[in-house]
MITOR-624976 format. One record per residue (C-alpha): residue number from 1; residue in one letter; x, y, z. Coordinates in Angstrom, 3 decimals. Example, Ala and Ser with C-alpha at 12.3 -4.5 7.8 and 13.67 -1.06 7.14 Angstrom:
   i aa       xx       yy       zz
   1  A   12.300   -4.500    7.800
   2  S   13.670   -1.060    7.140
***
This chain:
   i aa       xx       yy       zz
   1  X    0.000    0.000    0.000
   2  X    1.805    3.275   -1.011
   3  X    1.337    6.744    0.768
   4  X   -1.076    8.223   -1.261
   5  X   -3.721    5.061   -0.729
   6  X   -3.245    5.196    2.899
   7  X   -4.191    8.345    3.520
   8  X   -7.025    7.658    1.157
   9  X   -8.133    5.305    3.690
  10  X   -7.282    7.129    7.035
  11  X   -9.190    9.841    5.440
  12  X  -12.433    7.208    4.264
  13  X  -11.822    5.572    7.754
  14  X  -12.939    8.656    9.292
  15  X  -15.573    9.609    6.475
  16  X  -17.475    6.155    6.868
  17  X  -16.945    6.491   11.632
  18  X  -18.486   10.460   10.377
  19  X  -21.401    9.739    8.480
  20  X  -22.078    6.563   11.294
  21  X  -22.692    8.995   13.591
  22  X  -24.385   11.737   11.830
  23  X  -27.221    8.870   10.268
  24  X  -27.688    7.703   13.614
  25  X  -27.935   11.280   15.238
  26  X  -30.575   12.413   12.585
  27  X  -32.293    9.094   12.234
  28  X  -33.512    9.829   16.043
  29  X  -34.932   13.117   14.606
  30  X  -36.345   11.419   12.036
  31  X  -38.059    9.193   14.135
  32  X  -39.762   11.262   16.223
  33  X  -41.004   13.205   13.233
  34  X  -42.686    9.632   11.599
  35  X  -44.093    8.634   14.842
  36  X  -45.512   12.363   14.702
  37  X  -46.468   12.365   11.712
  38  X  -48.440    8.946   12.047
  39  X  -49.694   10.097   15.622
  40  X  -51.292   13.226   14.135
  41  X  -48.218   15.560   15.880
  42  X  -46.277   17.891   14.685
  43  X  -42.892   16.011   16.605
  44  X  -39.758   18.462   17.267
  45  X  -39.734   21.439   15.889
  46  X  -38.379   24.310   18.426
  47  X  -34.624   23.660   18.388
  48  X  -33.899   25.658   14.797
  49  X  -35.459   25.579   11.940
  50  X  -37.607   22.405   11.375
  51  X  -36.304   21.230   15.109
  52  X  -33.307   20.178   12.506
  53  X  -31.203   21.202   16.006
  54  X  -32.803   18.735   18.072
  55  X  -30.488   15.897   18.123
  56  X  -27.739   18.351   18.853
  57  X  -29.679   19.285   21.875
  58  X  -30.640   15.318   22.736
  59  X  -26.655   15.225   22.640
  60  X  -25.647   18.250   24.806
  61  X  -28.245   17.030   27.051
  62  X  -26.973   13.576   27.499
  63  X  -23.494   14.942   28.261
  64  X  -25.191   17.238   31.204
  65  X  -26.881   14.774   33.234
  66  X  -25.532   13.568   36.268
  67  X  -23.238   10.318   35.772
  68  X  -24.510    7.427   38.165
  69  X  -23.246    4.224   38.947
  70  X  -25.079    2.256   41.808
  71  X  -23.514    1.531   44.532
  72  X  -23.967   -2.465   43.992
  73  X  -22.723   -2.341   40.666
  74  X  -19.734   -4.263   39.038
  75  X  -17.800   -0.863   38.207
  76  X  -15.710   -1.906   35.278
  77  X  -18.143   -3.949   33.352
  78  X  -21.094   -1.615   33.887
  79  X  -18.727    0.871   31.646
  80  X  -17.655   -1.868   29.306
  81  X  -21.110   -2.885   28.442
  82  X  -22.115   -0.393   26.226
  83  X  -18.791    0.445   25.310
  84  X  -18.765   -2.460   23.544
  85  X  -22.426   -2.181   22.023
  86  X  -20.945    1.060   20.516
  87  X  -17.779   -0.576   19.209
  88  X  -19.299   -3.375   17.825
  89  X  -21.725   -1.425   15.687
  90  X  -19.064    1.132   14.384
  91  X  -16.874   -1.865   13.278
  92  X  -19.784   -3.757   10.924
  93  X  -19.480   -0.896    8.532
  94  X  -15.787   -1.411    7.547
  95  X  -16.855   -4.222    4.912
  96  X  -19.492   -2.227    3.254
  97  X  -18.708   -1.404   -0.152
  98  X  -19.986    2.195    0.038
  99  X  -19.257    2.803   -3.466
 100  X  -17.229    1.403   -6.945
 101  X  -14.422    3.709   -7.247
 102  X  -12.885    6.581   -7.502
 103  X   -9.960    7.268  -10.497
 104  X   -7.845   10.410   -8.808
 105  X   -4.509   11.330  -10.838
 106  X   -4.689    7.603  -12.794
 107  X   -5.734    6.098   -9.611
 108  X   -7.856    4.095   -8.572
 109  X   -9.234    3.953   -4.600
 110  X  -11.815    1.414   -3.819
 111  X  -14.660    3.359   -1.835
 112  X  -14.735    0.202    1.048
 113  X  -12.359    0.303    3.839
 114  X  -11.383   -3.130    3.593
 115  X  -12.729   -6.300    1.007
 116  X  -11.980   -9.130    2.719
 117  X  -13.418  -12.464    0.925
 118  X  -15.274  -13.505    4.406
 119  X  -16.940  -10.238    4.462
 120  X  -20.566  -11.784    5.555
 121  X  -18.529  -13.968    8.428
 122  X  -17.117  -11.311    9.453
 123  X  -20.440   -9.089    9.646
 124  X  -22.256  -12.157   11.725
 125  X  -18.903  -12.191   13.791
 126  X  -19.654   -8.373   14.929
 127  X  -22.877   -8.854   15.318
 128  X  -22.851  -11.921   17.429
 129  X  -19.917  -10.067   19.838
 130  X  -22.321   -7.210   20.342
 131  X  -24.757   -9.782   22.104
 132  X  -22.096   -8.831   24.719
 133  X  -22.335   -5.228   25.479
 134  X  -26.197   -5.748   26.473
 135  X  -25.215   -9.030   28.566
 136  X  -22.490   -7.274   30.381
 137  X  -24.176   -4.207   31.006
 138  X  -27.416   -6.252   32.517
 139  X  -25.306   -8.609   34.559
 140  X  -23.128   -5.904   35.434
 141  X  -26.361   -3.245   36.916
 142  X  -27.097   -5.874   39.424
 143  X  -30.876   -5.172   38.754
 144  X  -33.319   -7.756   38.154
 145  X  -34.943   -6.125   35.930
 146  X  -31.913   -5.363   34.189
 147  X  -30.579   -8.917   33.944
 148  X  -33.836  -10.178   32.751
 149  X  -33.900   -7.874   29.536
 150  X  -30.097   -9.432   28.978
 151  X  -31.354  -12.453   29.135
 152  X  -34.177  -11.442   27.097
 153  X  -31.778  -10.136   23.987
 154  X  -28.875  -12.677   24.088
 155  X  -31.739  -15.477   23.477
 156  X  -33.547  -13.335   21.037
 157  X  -30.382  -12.328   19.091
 158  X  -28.932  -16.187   19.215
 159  X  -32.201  -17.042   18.193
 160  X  -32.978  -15.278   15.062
 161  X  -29.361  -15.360   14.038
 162  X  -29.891  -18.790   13.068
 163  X  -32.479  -18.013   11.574
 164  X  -30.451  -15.069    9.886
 165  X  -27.409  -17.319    8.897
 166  X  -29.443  -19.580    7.119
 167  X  -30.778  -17.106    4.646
 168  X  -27.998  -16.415    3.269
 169  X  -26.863  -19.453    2.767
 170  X  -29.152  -19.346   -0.218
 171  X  -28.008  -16.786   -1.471
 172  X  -24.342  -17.728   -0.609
 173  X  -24.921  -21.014   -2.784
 174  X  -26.277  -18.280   -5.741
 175  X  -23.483  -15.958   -5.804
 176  X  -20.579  -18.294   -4.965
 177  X  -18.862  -15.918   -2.638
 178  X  -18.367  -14.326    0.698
 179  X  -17.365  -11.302   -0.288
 180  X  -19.680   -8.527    0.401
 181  X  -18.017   -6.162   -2.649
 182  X  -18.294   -9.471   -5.009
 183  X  -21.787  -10.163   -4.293
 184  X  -22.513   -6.335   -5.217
 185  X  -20.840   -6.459   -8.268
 186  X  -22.706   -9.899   -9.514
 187  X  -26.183   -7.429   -9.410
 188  X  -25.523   -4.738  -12.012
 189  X  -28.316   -2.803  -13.260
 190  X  -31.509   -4.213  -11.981
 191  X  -30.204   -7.601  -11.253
 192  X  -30.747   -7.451   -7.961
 193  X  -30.767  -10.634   -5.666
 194  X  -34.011   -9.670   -4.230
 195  X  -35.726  -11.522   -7.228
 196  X  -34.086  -14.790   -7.383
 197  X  -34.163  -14.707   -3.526
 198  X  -37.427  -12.819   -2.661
 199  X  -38.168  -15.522    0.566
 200  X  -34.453  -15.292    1.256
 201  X  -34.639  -11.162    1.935
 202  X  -37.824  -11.690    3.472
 203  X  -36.500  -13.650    6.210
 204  X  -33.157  -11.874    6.875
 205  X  -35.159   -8.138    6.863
 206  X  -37.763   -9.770    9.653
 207  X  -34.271  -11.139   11.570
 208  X  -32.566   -8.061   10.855
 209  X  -35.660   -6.175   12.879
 210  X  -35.023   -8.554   15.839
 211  X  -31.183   -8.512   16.212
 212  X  -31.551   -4.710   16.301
 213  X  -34.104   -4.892   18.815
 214  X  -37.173   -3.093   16.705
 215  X  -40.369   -3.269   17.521
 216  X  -42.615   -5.935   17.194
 217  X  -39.328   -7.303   18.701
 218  X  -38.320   -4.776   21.386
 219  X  -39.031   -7.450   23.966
 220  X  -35.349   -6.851   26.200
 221  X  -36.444   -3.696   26.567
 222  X  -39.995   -3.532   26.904
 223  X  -40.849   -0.844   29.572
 224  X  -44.240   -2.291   30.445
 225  X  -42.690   -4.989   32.095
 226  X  -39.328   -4.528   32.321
 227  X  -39.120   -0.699   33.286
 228  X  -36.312    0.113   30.820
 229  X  -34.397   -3.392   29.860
 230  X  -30.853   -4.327   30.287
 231  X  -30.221   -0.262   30.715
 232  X  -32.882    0.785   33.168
 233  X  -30.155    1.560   35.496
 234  X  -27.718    3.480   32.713
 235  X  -27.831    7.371   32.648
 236  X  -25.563   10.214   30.904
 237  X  -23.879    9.072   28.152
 238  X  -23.742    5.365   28.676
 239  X  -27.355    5.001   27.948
 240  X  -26.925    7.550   25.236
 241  X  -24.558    5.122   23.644
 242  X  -26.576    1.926   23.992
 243  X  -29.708    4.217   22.265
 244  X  -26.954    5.265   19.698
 245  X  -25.703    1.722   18.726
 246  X  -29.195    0.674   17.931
 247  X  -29.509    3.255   15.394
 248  X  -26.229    2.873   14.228
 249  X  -27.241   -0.942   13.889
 250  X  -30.313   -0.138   12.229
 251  X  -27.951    2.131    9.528
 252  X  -25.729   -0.797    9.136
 253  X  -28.335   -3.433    8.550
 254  X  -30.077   -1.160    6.243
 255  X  -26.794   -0.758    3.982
 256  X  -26.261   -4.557    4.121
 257  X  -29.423   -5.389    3.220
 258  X  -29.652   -2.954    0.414
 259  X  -25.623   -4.641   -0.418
 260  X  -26.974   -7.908   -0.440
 261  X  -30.287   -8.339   -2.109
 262  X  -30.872   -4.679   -4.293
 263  X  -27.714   -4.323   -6.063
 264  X  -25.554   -1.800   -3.568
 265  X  -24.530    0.837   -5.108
 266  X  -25.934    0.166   -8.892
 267  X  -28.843    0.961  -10.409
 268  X  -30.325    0.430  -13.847
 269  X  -29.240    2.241  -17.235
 270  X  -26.387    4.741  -14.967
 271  X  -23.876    3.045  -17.163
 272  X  -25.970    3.340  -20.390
 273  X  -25.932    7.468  -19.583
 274  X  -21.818    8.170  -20.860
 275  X  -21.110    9.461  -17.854
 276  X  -17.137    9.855  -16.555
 277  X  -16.251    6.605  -14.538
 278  X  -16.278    8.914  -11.238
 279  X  -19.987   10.554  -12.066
 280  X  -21.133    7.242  -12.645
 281  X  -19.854    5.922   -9.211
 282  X  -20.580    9.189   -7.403
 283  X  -24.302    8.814   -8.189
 284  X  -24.300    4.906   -7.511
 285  X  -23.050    6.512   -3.597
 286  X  -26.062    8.413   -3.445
 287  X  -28.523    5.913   -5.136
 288  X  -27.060    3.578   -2.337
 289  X  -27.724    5.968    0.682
 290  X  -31.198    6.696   -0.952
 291  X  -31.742    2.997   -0.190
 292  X  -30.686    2.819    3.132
 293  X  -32.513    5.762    3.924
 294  X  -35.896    3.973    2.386
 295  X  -35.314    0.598    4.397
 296  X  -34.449    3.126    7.624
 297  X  -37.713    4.444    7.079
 298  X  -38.662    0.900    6.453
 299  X  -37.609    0.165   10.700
 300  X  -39.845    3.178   11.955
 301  X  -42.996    2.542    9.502
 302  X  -42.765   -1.028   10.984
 303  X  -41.921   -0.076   14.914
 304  X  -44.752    2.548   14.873
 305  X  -47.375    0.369   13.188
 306  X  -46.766   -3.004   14.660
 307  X  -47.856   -3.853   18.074
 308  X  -45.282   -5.874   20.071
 309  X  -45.021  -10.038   20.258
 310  X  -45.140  -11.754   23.406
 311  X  -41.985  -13.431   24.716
 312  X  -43.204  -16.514   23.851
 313  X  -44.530  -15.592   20.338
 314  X  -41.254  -14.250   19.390
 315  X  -39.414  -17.561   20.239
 316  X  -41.736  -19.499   18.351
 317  X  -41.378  -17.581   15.210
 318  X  -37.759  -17.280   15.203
 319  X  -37.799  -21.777   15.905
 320  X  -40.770  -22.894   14.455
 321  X  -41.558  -20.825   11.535
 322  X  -37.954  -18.809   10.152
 323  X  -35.476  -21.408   10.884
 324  X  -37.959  -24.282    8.778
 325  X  -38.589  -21.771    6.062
 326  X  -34.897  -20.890    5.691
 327  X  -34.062  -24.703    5.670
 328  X  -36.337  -24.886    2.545
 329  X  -35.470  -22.110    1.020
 330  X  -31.549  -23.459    1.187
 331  X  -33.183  -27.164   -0.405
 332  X  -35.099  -25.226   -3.230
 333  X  -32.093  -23.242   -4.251
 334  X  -30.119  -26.612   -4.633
 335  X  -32.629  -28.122   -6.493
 336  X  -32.478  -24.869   -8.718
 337  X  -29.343  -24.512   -8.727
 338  X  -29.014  -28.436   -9.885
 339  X  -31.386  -28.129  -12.314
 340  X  -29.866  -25.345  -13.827
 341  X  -26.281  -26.385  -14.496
 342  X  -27.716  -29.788  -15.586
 343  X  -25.933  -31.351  -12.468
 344  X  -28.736  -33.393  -11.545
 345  X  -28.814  -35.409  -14.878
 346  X  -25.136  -35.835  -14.513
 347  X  -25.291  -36.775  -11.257
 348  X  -27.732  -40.009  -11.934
 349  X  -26.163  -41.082  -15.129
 350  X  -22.876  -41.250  -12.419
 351  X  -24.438  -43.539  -10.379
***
């Protein structure tokens, strides 16, 4: 890697941690304005224009308030727990392929921090170590109430990533490849994997919902039963970080979603326009955040529509009716994808 590419990605390092935050920030402002606007309300609007300063404010406030730590609490890991739910869902994005590239002074700079051809393992790795942070941060609060929303999530999320994993195995067994940049590039134009693997995106969006903790599956921290979850006893900035990692989740999951099944960054005819190679890849960046934003409005249409499961129905589904359907949906892509290279003939006139 020579000088000028490393600062290329110092500088995209920090671009990609940047715009984390700022989606997040804003996509609380957003929220309250949906849940206004289905609610009949007009939602913020004192703090500027629009109430377009309001997260700013949610932020200045969370640094004012008084920093607690009961008395009975484990010190250490009640500060590591959502520590770590904050790492964890800054690091997902670093396998996104944000964009195709950009061609600066003859050369070329891959808009992704880093392709690496185990991109989806590594995305499920993340994700799974962010189970953690809420664990931790239960345990460590010495509150019943507390430890029962941890106990709550780490089932849920083990649960439904299962479920999650065996999507896209499908679609795994389609593509041929791990890599997250690889399976982008296999959709160009309106190729998109969301029509040879519509039952496939159906069940990863509904497990996405639940590893992010959305409603209808906001069950670890529910407050009619549970006062606040695994962080009724968090204050200041430490719950403002576990409320920030679920948004920042909810970005992340939106952009691999949109990566996975409709095509990333492309988009039909942009290469049919004679556009330069960096105007063409330029507007595939923005066609790709206009997709996350749509399944981010996606997560609020759902959470503000949708009553909540019971615990019990929410176990069921993830066991009884995703983890079945995903099984099938792996057997009737074989069968496809046997079919289709003439494999199963071969395969009989073998034996």
């Amino acid at each position: 890697m020579d000088t000028a590419e490393l600062i290329f990605k110092i500088i995209f390092v920090v671009a990609v941690f940047a715009v984390s935050l700022l989606v997040a920030m804003y996509s609380t402002y957003a929220e309250r304005k949906v849940a206004a606007f289905f609610q009949d309300r007009l939602g913020p609007n004192r703090a500027g224009p629009f109430g377009l300063l309001q997260p700013l404010a949610d932020g200045v406030k969370m640094f004012m308030k008084e920093e607690i730590i009961p008395s009975s609490a484990d010190k250490a890991l009640f500060i590591i727990g959502p520590s770590l739910a904050m790492l964890t869902a800054c690091m997902a994005g670093v396998v996104i392929p944000w964009g195709n590239s950009l061609i600066i002074n003859g050369q070329e700079f891959m808009l992704q921090i880093t392709d690496v051809n185990i991109g989806i393992l590594y995305v499920f790795g993340v994700v799974s170590i962010g189970v953690y942070g809420i664990m931790i941060g239960g345990w460590a609060s010495n509150n019943k109430f507390s430890l029962l929303g941890a106990l709550r999530a780490s089932s849920q999320m083990i649960s439904y990533e299962l479920a999650m994993g065996l999507s896209i195995v499908a679609l795994v067994m389609m593509s041929g490849t791990l890599s997250i940049r690889e399976i982008v590039a296999d959709q160009p134009g309106a190729h998109w994997n969301v029509f040879v693997q519509p039952l496939g995106f159906l069940l990863f969006f509904i497990c996405a919902l639940a590893e992010t903790n959305r409603t209808p599956f906001d069950l670890p921290e529910c407050e009619t039963e549970l006062v606040g979850g695994y962080h009724t006893e968090y204050s200041s900035m430490k719950l403002g970080f576990y409320l920030f990692a679920e948004y920042i989740n909810m970005f992340i999951s939106s952009a691999i979603i949109v990566s996975l099944y409709f095509g990333g960054y492309n988009i039909p005819f942009i290469n049919s326009l004679g556009l330069s190679h960096n105007a063409v890849t330029l507007i595939g960046v923005a066609a790709f955040f206009a997709k996350i934003f749509f399944f981010i409005f996606l997560f609020m249409w759902i959470r503000w529509t949708i009553p909540r499961f019971r615990y019990d129905q929410l176990m069921r589904m993830g066991w009884k009716v995703l983890i079945p359907l995903a099984v099938l949906n792996i057997v009737i892509t074989a069968v496809y994808l046997l079919w289709k290279h003439d494999l199963w003939t071969t395969s009989f006139n073998l034996q």
